[in-house]
C-alpha positions in Angstrom: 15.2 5.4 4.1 14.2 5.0 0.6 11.9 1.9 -0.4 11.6 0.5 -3.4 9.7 -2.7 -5.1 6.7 -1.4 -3.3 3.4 -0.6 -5.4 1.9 2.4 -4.8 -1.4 3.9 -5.9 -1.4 7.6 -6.4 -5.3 9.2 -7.3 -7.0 12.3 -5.8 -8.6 10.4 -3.2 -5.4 9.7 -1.7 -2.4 6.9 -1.7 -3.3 3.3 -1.6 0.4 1.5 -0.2 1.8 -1.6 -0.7 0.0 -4.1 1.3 4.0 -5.1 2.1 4.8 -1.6 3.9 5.3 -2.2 7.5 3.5 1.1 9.1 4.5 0.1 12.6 7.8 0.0 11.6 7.1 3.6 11.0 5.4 4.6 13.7 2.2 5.4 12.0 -1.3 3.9 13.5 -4.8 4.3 12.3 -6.3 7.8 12.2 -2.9 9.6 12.0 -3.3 12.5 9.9 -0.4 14.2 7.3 -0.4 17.6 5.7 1.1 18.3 2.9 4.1 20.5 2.8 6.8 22.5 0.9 10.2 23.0 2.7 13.0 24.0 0.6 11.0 23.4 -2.8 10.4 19.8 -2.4 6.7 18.9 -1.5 6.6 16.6 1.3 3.7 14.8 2.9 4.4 15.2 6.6 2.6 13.6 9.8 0.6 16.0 11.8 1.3 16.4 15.8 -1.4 15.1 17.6 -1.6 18.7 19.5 -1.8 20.1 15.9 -4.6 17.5 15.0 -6.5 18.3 18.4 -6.6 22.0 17.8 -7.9 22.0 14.3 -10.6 19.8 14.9 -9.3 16.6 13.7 -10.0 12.9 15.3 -6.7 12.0 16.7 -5.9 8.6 15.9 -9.4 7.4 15.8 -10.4 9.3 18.8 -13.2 11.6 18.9 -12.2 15.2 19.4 
């Protein structure tokens, strides 16, 4: 889906989104965690598994590890 008339924030700290965006629309809850990716030439910011997070160390979704 592609949004639009949403303001985003882009700086090397990260992405600041629209206060608008529904995130539990998407699926997404505090503490998720996205790598960024290249498939196919196009640089994607992808969600990292949970099993993924776990093993490398990472709190999953606020959780300790």
């Amino acid at each position: 889906m592609l949004y639009m008339d949403y303001d985003w924030d882009l700086t090397r700290a990260g992405i600041n989104l629209d206060e608008e965006l529904n995130t539990d629309f998407l699926g997404w809850k505090e503490g998720d965690v996205f790598k960024l990716v290249i498939i196919g030439g196009q640089k994607k910011l992808v969600k990292m598994d949970t099993l993924e997070q776990f093993v490398r160390g990472y709190k999953v979704n606020g959780q300790p590890s």
